[in-house]
C-alpha positions in Angstrom: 175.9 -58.7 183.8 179.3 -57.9 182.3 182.3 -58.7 184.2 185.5 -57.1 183.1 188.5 -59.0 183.1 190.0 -58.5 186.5 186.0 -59.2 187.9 186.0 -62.5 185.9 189.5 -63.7 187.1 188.7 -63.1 191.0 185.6 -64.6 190.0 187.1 -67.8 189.2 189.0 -68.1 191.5 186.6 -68.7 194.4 186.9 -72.1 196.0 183.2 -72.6 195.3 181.0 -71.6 192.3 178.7 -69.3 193.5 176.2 -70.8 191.1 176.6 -74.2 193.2 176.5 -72.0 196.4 172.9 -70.7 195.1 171.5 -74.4 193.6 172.3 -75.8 197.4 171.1 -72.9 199.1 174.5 -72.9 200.9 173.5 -68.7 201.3 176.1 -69.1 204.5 179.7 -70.3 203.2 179.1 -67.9 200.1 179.6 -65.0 202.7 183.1 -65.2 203.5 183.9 -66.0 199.9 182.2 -62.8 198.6 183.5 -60.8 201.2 186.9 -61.5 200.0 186.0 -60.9 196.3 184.4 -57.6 198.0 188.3 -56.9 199.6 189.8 -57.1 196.8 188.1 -55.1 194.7 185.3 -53.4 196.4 184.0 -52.2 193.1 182.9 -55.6 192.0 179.2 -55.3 191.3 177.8 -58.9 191.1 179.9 -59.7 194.5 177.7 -57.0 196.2 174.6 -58.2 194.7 174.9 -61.9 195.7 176.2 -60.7 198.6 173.0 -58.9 199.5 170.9 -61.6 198.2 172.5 -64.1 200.9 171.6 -61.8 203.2 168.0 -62.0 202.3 167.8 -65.9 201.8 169.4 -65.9 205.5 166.9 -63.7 206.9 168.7 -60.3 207.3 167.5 -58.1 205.7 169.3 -55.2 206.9 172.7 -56.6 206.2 171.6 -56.5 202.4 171.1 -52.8 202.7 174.7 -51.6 202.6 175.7 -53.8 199.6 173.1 -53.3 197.8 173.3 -49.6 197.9 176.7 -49.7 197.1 175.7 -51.3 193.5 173.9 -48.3 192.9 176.1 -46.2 193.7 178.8 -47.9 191.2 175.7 -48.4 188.4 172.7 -46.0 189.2 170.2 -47.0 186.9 170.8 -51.0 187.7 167.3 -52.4 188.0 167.9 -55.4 189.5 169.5 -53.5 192.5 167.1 -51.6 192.8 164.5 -54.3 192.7 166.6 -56.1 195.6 167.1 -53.1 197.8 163.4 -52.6 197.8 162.8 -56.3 198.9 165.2 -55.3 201.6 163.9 -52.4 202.3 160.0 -53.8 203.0 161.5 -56.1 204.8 163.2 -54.0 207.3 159.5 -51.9 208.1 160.9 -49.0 205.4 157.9 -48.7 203.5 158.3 -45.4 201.6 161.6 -46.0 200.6 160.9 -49.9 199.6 158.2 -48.1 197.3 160.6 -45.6 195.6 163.0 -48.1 194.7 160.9 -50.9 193.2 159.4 -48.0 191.4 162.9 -47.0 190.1 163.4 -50.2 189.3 160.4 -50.7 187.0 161.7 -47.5 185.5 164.9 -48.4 184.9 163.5 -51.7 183.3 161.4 -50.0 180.8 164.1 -47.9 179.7 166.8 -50.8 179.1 163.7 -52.7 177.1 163.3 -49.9 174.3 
């Protein structure tokens, strides 16, 4: 994903790599970190994303929910968030809905691929 300037300076400047954070499966510490990215600017889409994907990889599910919805709400025809939030989504029981968005998803895909 693209990262405008201000995105890739905060980005940066996070004690950790969040690429490290992900190879060691260290799903915890990268919380706080991108919850403080997430403060500063709340608009920053691959902070909510990772954010919602720790959530996952940490078992909750329902924690990934907000974020994640927030992404598409800042870029509505993101397929990878969409993708995510219906993994969430079947994970919390919400059927239906998981459907809808991992159908959205593969939409969303198709269109960015012609």
């Amino acid at each position: 994903m693209h990262r405008d300037r201000s995105e890739t300076l905060l980005w940066n400047r996070l004690p950790i790599p969040m690429a490290s954070l992900a190879a060691v499966q260290s799903y915890g510490p990268a919380i706080p970190l991108l919850q403080a990215a997430l403060a500063e600017n709340p608009s920053y889409r691959d902070a909510l994303i990772e954010l919602a994907q720790c959530r996952l990889a940490l078992q909750e599910p329902q924690e990934a929910i907000g974020p994640l919805r927030k992404a598409i709400a800042l870029q509505p025809e993101d397929p990878e968030a969409h993708f995510i939030l219906g993994s969430a989504l079947g994970k919390t029981g919400q059927t239906i809905e998981a459907e809808k968005e991992r159908a959205l998803a593969q939409r969303y895909r198709s269109a960015s691929a012609q």
